[in-house]
N, C-alpha and C positions, 0 to 999 in steps of 0.2 A: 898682520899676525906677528905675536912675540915670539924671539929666537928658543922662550922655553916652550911656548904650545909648539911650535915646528919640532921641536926635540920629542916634545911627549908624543906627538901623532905620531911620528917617524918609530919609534919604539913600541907603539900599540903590535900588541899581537895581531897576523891576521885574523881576517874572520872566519869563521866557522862555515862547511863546507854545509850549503841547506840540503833537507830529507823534503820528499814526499810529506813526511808530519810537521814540516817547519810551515808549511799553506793550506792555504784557507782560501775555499771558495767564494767567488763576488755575489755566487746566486747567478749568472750569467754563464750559459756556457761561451757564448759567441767574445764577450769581457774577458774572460779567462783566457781565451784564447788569443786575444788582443795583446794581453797583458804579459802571458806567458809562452804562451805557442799550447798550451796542454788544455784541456778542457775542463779540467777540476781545481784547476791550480789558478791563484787569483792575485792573491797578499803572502806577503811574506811575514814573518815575524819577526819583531824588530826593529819596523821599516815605518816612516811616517810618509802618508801618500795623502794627495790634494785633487779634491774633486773642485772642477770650475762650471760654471755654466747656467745659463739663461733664466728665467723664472719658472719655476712646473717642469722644469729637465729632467725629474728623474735623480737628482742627488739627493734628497735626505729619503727615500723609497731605495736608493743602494745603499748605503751606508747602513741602513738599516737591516737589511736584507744582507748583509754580511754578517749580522748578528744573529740572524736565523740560520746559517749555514755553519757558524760557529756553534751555535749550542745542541746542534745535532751530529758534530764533530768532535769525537771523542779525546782530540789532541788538545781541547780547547774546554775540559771541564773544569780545570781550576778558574779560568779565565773570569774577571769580573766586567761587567758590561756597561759603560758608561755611556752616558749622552748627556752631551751640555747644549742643551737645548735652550740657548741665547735667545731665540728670535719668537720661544715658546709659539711656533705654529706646528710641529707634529701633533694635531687633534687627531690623528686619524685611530681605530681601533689598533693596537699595539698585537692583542691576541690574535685574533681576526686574519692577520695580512703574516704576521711574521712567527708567533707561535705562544703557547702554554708559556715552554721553557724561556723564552726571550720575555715576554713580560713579568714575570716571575724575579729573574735578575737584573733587569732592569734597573739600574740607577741613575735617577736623573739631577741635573744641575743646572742653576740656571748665573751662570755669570754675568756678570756685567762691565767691569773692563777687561781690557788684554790681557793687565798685571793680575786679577784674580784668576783668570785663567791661567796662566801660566803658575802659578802660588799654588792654585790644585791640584796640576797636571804634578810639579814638583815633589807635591805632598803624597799623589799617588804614585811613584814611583819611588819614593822613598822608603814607602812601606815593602818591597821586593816582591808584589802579590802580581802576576802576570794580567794586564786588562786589555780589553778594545774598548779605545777612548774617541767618540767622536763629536767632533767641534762645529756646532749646527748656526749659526758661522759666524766668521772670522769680520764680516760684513756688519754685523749686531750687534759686534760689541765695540763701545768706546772706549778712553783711556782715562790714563789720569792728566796727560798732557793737555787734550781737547776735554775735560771737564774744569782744569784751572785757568784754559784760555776762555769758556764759558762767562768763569765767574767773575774774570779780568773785564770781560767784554758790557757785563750785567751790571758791575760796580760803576763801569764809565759812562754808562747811558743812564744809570742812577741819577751820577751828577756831573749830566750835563758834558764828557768831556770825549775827546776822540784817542781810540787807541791804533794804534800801528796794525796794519793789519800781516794775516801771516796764513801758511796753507798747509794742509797737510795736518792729521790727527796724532802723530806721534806713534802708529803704530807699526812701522815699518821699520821704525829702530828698535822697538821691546822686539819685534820676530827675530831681527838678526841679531841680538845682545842673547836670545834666549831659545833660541829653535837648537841652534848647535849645539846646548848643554843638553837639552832634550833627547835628541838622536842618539847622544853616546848612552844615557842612560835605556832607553831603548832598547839599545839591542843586548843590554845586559841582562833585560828582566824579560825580554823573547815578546815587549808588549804590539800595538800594534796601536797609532794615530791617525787619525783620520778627519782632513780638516775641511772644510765646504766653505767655498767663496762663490761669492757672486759676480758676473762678469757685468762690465760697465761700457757703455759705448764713448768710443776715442773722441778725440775732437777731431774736426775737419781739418785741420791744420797740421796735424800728425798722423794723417794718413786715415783715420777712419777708420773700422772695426769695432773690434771688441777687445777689451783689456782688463784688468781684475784690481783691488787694492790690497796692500798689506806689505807689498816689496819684494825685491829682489829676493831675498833671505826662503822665502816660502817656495820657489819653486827652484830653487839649488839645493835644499836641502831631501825636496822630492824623491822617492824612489820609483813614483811612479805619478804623473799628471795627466789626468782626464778630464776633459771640457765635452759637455752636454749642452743637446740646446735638443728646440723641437722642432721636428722635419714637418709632422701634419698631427691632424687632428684623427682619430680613430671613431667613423660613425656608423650608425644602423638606422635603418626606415624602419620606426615601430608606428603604427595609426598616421601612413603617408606623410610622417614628419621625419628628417634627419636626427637624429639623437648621439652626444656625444659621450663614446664608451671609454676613451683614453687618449693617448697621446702617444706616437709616433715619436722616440726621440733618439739621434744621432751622437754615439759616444764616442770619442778619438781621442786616444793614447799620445798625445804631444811629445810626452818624455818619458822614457821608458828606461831605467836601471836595467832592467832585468835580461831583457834582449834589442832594447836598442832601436826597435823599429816603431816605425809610425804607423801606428793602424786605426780602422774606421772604421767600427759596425752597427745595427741597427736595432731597439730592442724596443715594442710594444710593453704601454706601462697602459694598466687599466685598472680605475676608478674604484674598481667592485672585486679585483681582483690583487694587482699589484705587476708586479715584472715576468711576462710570457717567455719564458726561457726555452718551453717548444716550439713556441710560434716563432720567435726568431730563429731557432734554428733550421726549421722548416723553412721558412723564408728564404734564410740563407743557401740553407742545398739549393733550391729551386735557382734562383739569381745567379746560381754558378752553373746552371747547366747539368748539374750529377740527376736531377730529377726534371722529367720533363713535364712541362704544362703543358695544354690544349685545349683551348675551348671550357679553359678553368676545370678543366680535371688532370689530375696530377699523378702520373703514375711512381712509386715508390717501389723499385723492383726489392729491395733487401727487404721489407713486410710485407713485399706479395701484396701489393694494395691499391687501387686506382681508385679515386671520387677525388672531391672539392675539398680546398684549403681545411676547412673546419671540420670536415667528412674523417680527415688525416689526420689531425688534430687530436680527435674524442678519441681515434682509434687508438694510436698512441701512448694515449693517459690512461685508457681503462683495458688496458693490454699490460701497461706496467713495463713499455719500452722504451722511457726516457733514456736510460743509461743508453741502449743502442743507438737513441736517437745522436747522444751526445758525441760517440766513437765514430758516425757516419759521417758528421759536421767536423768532425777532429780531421778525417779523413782527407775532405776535400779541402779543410785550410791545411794539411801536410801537403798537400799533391801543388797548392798551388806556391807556396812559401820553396818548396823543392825547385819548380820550374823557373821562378825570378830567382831565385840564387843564383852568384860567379861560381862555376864551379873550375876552375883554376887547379892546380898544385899550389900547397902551402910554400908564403914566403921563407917561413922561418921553421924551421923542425929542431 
């Protein structure tokens, strides 16, 4: 970095202290919680965050599902709602899963290198118009460096000759030449980015796992990184056949701005429906012990209610006791966050 950028960051005013109205829910309360410790509170504004994660994880069903929590969020009417849908697989019904209001403002994009992406993102932030921009992914789209070594590559086997060979698509330098410009623009216009990669498996010689492409740059500039993958498969026995209704999948907070810690929870995404936000919560009391099971019935002393997972469930939804549901799960992730904490006297006052 130049001794003038170290000058100008050094002289940035701080940042503005965030409201209640500066977030925006994930659609998750169990994410929310992940993300912030608060149950309604998700994204910040401002903030560019990265979802990672396996194929059918449940990343472009959030990202989307942030924009139905957004248009039902009155801090978030001027907000315009983009999706650069790269990889042109969102077929799914828009209205349907995420609402009236969301497909209505909807605007969709379909780029195709890094640099056109980036050229729009640019262009709408220029305009000073507040949006949720999200980048359906970063995996689908090429460049201009891996389209001229293309055409280097297609001229030489034209005629006959060999070229030097080389790796990498060039786009791990456009993120970091241009993520940073991004960010400060951000959080000037209160927008909110949203970018979706696909995780790729390591080689065996580097240990193995799972790893992502685009570079460094994308996940330091992070306010907050989430990797999805799928735990199981959600089925039903209809006509003595297994039938599959969703997918079971596993989100963890890697990197966390906001508060710092490493959390891991569990959210049923289904086919016909979209992201179970009761069911996980439900799930969740249960797994901690605040609600007991037996014999698959479930007692819920705070609704006075004992039957089966699904029994609680209906009860729940056509009772109109989501929100309690969500303060009761707030609850038991305060009581447990309370009891792993140091609690010490402060070093420094």
């Amino acid at each position: 970095m130049k001794a003038e950028d170290i000058k100008k960051k050094l002289k940035r005013s701080k940042e503005k202290t965030l409201t209640d109205k500066d977030f925006l829910s994930t659609g998750s309360t169990m994410l929310n919680l992940a993300c912030t410790d608060y149950p309604d509170k998700g994204f910040a504004k401002g903030r560019y965050y990265l979802l990672v994660g396996t194929s059918s994880s449940g990343k472009t069903f959030l990202s989307l599902t942030c924009l139905a929590e957004a248009a039902r969020n009155p801090n978030f009417n001027s907000y315009l709602f983009i999706y650069n849908d790269v990889e042109r697989g969102a077929m799914m019904d828009i209205e349907k899963f995420f609402g009236k209001k969301v497909a209505q403002r909807l605007k969709v994009k379909h780029s195709y290198t890094i640099e056109d992406f980036y050229y729009h993102l640019d262009r709408m932030l220029k305009r000073e118009i507040p949006f949720i921009y999200i980048l359906d992914s970063m995996d689908a789209l090429t460049s201009e460096f891996e389209l001229a070594k293309f055409q280097k590559k297609r001229k030489a086997h034209e005629e006959e000759k060999e070229t030097a060979g080389s790796y990498g698509d060039g786009k791990a330098k456009v993120n970091s030449q241009n993520l940073r410009q991004a960010i400060n623009q951000l959080e000037k216009t209160g927008s909110i980015l949203i970018i979706i990669n696909q995780t790729r498996d390591k080689l065996v010689g580097f240990g193995g796992g799972k790893t992502r492409s685009g570079g460094h740059a994308m996940q330091f500039y992070a306010c907050l990184e989430i990797w999805s993958d799928v735990k199981g498969r959600i089925k039903k026995t209809y006509k003595k056949k297994e039938r599959e209704q969703g997918k079971l999948c596993t989100l963890r907070v890697r990197k966390n701005r906001v508060k710092g810690k490493d959390r891991t929870i569990q959210v049923p995404i289904y086919h016909s429906y979209g992201i179970d936000d009761v069911g996980s919560c439900v799930d969740y009391i249960i797994s901690e012990g605040h609600w007991k099971k037996k014999k698959g019935s479930v007692k819920a002393h705070e609704f006075d209610f004992e039957g089966n997972r699904n029994q609680l469930i209906d009860y729940i939804t056509k009772e109109g006791m989501e929100r309690d549901l969500a303060e009761i799960a707030a609850e038991v992730w305060k009581d447990i966050e309370e009891a792993v904490a140091i609690k010490r006297k402060p070093r420094y006052v």
